[in-house]
N, C-alpha and C positions, 0 to 999 in steps of 0.2 A: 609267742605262745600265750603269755602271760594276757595279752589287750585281748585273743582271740577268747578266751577263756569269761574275760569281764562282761565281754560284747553277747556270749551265750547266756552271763548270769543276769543279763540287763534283758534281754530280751522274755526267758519265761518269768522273771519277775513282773514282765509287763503282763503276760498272760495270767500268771497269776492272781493277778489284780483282779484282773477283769471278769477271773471263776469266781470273785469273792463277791466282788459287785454284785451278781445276779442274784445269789442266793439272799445278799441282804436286801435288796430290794424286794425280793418277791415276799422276803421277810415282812419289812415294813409296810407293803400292802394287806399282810392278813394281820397286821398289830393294829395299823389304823381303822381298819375294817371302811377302807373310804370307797366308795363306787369306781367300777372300773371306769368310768365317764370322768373323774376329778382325775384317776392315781391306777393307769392301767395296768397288770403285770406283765411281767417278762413273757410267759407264754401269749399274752392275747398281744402284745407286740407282735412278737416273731409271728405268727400265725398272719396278723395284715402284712409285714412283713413277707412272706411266701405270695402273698395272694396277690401284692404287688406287683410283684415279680414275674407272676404267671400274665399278667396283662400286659404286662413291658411298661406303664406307665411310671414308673418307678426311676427306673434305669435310664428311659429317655429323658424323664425330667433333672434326675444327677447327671446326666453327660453335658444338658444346657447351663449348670451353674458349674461343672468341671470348668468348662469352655472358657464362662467368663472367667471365674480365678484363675489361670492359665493367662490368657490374655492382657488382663489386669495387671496380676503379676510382673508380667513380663516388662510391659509399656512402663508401669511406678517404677522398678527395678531399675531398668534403662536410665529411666529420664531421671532422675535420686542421684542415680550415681555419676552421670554427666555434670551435675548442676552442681551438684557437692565436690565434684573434684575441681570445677571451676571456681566453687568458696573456698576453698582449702588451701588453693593456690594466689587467691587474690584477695588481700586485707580489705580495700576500697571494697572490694565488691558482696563481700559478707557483711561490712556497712554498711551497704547501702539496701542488700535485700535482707538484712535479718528482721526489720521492723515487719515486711510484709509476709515473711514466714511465721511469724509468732504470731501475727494477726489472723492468717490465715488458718493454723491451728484452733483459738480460739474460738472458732464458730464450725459447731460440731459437720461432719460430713451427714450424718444423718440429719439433719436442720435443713441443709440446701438441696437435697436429694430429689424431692419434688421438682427444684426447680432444673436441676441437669436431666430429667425427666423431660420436660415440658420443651427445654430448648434444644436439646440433644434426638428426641422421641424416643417412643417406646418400647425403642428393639433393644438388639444387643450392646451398641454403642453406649447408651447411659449407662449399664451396668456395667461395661468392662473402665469409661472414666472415672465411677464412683468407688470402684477395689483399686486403680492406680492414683486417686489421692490418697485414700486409707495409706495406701503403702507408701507413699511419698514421702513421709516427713521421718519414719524411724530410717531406713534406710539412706535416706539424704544424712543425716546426723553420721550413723557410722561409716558413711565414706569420708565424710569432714574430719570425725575422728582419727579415721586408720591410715588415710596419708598422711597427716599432721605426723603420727606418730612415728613414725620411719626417719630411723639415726640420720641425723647430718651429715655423720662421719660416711654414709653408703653415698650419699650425693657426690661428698668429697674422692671419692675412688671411683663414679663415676665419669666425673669429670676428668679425674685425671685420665683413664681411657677412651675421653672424648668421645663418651657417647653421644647419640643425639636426642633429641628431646621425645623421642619416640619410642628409642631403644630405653629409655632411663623409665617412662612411662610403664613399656611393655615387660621389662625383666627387672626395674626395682621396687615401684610403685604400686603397681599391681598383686606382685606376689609379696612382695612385705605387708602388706595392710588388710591381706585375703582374711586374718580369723576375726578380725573386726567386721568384714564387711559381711563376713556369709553370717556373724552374729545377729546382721541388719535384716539379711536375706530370709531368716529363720521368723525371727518377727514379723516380717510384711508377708511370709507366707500364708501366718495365723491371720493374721489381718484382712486380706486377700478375700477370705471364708466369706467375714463378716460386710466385707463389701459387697458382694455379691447376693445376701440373704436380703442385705439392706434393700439394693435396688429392685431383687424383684420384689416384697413386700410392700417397695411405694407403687410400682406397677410393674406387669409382667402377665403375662399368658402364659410361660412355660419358669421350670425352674423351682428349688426345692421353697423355696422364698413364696412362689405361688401355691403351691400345695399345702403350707402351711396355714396361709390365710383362706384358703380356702375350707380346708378343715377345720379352722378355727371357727367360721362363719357359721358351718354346718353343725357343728357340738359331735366334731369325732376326735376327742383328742387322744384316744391309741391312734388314729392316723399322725399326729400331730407330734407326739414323742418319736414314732417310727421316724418321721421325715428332721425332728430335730436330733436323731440320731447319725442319720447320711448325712446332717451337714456338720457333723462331728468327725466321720470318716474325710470325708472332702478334708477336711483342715488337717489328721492325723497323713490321709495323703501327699497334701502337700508339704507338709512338715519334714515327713523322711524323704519326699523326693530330692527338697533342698539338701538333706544330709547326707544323705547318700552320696550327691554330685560334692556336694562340700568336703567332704573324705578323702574324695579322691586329687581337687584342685590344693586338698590344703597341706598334700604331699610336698606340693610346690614349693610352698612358704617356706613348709619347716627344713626343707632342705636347704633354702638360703641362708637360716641362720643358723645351722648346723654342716655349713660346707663353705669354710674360711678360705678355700684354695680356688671355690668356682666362684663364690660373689663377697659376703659381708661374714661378720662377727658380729652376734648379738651385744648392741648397747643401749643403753638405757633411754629411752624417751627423755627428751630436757621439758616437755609438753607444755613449753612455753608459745600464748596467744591464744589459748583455746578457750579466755576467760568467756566470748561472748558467747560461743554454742555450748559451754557449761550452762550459760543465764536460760540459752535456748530451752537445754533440755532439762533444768529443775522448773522451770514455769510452766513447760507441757507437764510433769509431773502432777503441780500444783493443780493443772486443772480436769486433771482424770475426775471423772463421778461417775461414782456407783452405784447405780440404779435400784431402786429396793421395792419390787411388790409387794405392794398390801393389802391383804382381802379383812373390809372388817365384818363383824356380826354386831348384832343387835345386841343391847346389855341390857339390865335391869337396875334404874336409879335406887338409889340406897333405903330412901323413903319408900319404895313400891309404888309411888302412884303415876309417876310419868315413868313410859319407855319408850327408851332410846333408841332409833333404826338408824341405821346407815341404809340408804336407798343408792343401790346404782341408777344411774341417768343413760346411760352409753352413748355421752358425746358432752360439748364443752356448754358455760354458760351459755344461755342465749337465751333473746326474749321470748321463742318458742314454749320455754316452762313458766310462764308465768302464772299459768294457775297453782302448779307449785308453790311458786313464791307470792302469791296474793295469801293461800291457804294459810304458810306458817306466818305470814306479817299479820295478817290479822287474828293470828292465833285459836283459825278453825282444829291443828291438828292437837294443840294443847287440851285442848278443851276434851279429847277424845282420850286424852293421855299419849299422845306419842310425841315424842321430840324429835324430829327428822332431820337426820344430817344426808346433805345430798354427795356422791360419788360421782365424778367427775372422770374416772382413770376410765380408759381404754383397756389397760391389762384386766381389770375389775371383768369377769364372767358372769356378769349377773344371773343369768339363764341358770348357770350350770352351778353355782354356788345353791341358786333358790331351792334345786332340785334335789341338791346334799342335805336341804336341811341349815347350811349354813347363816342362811339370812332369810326372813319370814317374805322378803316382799323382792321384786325390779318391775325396772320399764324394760317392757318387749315386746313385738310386732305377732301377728299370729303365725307368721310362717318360721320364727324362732320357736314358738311352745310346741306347733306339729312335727318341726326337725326334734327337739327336747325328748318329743314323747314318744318318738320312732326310736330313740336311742335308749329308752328305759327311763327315764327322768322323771319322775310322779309330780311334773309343773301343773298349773289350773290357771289360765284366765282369769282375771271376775270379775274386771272393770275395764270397759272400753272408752278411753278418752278419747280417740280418733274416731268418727263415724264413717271415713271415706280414705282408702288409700292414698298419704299424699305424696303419689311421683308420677311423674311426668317425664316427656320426653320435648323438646327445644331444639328447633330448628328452622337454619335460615330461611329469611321468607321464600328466595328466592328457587328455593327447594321446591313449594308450591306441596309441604305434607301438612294435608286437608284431614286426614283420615288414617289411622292405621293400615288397612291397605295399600297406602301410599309409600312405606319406608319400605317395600320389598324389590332388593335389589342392592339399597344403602347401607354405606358404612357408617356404624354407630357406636361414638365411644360412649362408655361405662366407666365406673370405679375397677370393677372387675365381675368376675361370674360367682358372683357371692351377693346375699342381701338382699336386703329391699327393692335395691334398683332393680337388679337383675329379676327377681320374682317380678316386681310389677310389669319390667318388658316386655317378658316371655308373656305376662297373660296379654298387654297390648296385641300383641303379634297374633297371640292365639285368636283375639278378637276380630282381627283383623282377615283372616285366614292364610295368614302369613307363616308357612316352614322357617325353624330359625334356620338351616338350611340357604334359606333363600336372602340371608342378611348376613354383613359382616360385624362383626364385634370387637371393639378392640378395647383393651383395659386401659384404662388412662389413670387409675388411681383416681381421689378427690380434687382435680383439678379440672371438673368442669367448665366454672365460667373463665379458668387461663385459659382454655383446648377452644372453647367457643369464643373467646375475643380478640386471638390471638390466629386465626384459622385457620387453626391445626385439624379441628373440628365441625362440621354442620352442623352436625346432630350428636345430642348429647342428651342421656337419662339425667336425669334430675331430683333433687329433693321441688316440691311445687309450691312450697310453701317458704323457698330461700332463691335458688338459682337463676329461677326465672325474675322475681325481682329486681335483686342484684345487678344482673345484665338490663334490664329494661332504664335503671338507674341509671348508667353507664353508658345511656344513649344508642345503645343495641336493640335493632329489629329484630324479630321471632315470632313464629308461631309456639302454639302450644297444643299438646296433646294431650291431657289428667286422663289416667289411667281410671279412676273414677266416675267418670263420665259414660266408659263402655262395659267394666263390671268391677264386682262389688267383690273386696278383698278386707280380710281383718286386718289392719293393723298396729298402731301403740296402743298399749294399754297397762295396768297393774298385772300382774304374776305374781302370784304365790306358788304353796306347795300342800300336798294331800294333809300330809303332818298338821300343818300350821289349820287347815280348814277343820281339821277334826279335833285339836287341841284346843283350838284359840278364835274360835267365830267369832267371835265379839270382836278381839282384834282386827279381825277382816274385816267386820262393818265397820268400825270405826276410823280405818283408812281410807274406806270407801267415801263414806258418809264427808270426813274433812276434806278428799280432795274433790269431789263433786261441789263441794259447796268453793272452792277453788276456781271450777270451771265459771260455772255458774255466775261468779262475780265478774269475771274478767270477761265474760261476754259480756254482761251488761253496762259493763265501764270498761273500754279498752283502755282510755287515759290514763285511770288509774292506777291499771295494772301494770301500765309501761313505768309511770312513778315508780311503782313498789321495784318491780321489776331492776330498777338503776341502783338498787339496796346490796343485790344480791350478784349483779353483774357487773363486774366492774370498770370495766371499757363503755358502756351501755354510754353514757350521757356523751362520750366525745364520739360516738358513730353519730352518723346521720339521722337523725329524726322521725322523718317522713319517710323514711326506706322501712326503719326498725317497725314503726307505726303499722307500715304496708305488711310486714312477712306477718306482724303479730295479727290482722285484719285477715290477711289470706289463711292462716294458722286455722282462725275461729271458725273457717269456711267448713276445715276439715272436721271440726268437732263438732257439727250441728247437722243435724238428720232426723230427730226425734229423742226419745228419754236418752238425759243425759248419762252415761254409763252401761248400756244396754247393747250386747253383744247381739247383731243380727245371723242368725243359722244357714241363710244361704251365703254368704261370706265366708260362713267356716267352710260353708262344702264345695265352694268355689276353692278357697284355697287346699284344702286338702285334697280335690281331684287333680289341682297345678302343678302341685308338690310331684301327685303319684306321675301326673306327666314326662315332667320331668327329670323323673327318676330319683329323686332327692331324697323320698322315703321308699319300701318298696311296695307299703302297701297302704290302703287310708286307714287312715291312725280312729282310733273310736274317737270322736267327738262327746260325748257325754261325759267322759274326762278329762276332756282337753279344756274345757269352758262350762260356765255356772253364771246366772244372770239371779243366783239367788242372793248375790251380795251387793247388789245393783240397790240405792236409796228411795 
């Protein structure tokens, strides 16, 4: 009566919670006064939420990551507890594999993820191995642990009823080590979650893992909280599933050591030999990391006369920025007053910070500021450093694709249906008179030149100013197809915000003004800007040379068309008819506030 009574008060305690939750949230959204686009509320969840649900895309895509955590589960679970009851039993043989379980821990599952992608491919199979290693290693530990733990003294009475090594197995071992194990079981549930968000995130077409990046791509993050919501349920799912069944198996248990007359009397563990998977599991401890987002802004140095930006990049060093890094070595942005520190992170929203007001300036392509400014975002254009979309599509020769009309019919991996890539296909295809329809697409994540060297892939969208290089280095045949070649698409450039254009114009010109004279140099010396370039990048002088040389050569291709920083209007309305194509906005976004060519030097 008493346990039934705790188990009612644990339960609306849980509910409870969760009435308190909303209110402070929706609380903190009218204290912060931050845009529904950074910090959505409760109601404008729920409402995508509903709307989800009315499409079934929702539901179908949580049945696909159910599937894998389920699967996953099951296989890690299995094979943990195989492996570890085979350590637990044999001294030599925890010797001998403890070095490569500890090693194997060490190198994060999301680090290799790509590559169980790549060799695995891109269906369900990589993601249900990459939740059954996640689970693997807690649950291997407390099976090692929970049969260790089981009295001598129950061996000893087995034996003397000459059981056999089955029966000792199946009715001592088992049920004596049960609240250890289902402890393991509970863990690699949650864990389970986190595998499966992972895999589809590296690549995936379906699954909540997909829709996240997807909305991410697109700046809908109420979609974004909605779906990191479901993969909250999926894990609270699985969680009570495990307990649930665990409730009932661990009747078992406690009946053994509470029923002296059918098998044992509870004694005490002597929990002697367990020195080496103690070592095991405080060194997994030791190397837990906690990951910490940081979004910074711009400050104001103490003097007033230099300030300080934090500029998102959205993506890693590389001698692609070198007009960047020509600008602050030769101290074109000093000179203007700015001190630019460059942003590197991936979690970094540049877009969606600019648009808050939080940071005066990012690098974005045009079909970022038109998604931006479909969402409400008051972003602006105001300097075009790319004059020419650079992506491309690569494929083998033997394919004989001459022409966009040529890839109708073929299968075509991508990163995914998000981004640059995919914008620039779809306008290929368009180009071409090609229904996508009429093409397969498969996500492969950033593994294009693995997919095309390895030939998983023929065809494969590209960044044009890396991939194709890379593979051509590499002694790889290919045609090419620059999306550039058959029309004309915005892509990188400065973004700011309405704020920042009406407060602080000078400001704008003078980031304008430094990083033009950035461009500017490093066309005219690519040498030296690949020098400067080796200051700021720090890998840069042990890669290859004449490749770095090539992407920075092919780079300058995209940046040169006429005035340097000078945004062309049929580009904007190319892409904003793409978009409305699409369906990506629903309608064309005004252009006269999307873009300004009056901050052009």
């Amino acid at each position: 009566m008493k346990t039934k009574t705790l188990q009612s008060l644990s339960r609306w305690l849980g509910l409870l919670s969760v009435l308190l939750a909303v209110p402070l949230w929706a609380l903190t959204v009218q204290l912060s006064r931050l845009p529904k686009f950074i910090l959505p509320s409760p109601a404008d969840v729920w409402f995508r939420f509903l709307k989800a649900l009315a499409d079934g895309s929702l539901l179908y895509h949580t049945g696909i990551t159910l599937l894998e955590i389920l699967l996953g589960l099951l296989g890690g679970v299995a094979f943990a507890t195989m492996v570890g009851y085979l350590l637990a039993k044999s001294r030599s043989l925890e010797i001998a594999l403890s070095p490569y379980l500890v090693a194997s821990q060490a190198i994060p599952v999301v680090a290799i993820a790509p590559l169980l992608v790549i060799w695995l491919g891109d269906g369900i199979l990589s993601k249900v191995v990459i939740c059954a290693l996640i689970v693997f290693f807690p649950v291997l530990v407390n099976t090692v642990v929970g049969v260790r733990a089981v009295p001598h003294s129950l061996y000893d009475l087995m034996h003397s009823l000459r059981a056999s090594r089955w029966q000792i197995l199946l009715k001592l071992e088992l049920p004596a080590s049960l609240p250890v194990l289902l402890g393991g079981l509970r863990i690699g549930a949650t864990l389970s979650v986190i595998g499966a968000i992972v895999g589809e995130l590296v690549d995936a077409e379906q699954g909540l893992g997909f829709l996240l990046q997807a909305w991410r791509f697109s700046i809908r993050h109420v979609h974004g909280v909605r779906g990191g919501v479901h993969a909250h349920r999926a894990g609270v799912v699985a969680v009570r599933r495990g307990d649930g069944a665990g409730e009932k198996v661990f009747e078992v248990a406690e009946m053994i050591y509470t029923r002296p007359d059918r098998f044992l009397k509870p004694v005490r563990s002597d929990n002697k030999g367990d020195t080496i998977m103690k070592k095991i599991v405080l060194l997994m401890l030791g190397l837990a990391i906690s990951l910490m987002a940081c979004t910074g802004s711009e400050v104001q140095d103490e003097a007033g006369s230099i300030r300080k930006i934090k500029l998102p990049m959205g993506y890693i060093p590389n001698i692609q920025y070198a007009p960047f890094y020509v600008a602050v070595d030769k101290g074109y942005f000093l000179e203007e007053g700015i001190e630019l520190e460059f942003d590197y992170s991936f979690e970094t929203d540049g877009i969606a910070l600019t648009g808050a007001g939080e940071i005066p300036f990012t690098v974005a392509s045009g079909e970022q500021v038109l998604l931006a400014r479909a969402q409400g975002l008051p972003v602006v254009y105001v300097f075009a450093w790319y004059q020419k979309f650079p992506i491309s599509v690569v494929a083998a020769p033997e394919l004989n694709i001459n022409d966009p009309a040529d890839l109708r019919g073929k299968d075509i991996g991508l990163p995914g249906l998000f981004g640059a890539n995919y914008i620039g296909l779809e306008a290929l295809l368009f180009a071409g008179g090609v229904e996508p329809s009429e093409v397969s697409l498969d996500a492969i994540g950033f593994n294009q030149v693995e997919a095309f060297a390895s030939g998983q892939k023929d065809i494969v969208v590209v960044y044009a100013a890396n991939e194709p290089i890379v593979l051509a280095a590499q002694g790889f045949e290919l045609t090419e197809l620059r999306v550039a070649d058959y029309v004309q698409l915005t892509a990188n450039g400065i973004v700011t915000n309405e704020e920042t254009i009406a407060n602080e114009p000078d400001l704008v010109h003078s980031m304008t003004r430094a990083f033009a004279r950035g461009i500017a140099d490093t066309m005219a010396d690519p040498d030296e800007a690949y020098e400067i370039s080796k200051k700021f990048v720090e890998n840069l002088a042990d890669q290859d040379k004449d490749v770095q040389m090539q992407v920075l050569k092919t780079s300058i291709e995209f940046w040169q068309g006429g005035r340097i920083g000078f945004s062309r209007p049929p580009a904007w309305e190319n892409m904003n008819d793409l978009l409305v194509r699409m369906k990506l906005i629903p309608e064309p976004v005004d252009l006269s506030k999307a873009f300004t060519n009056e901050f052009v030097p």
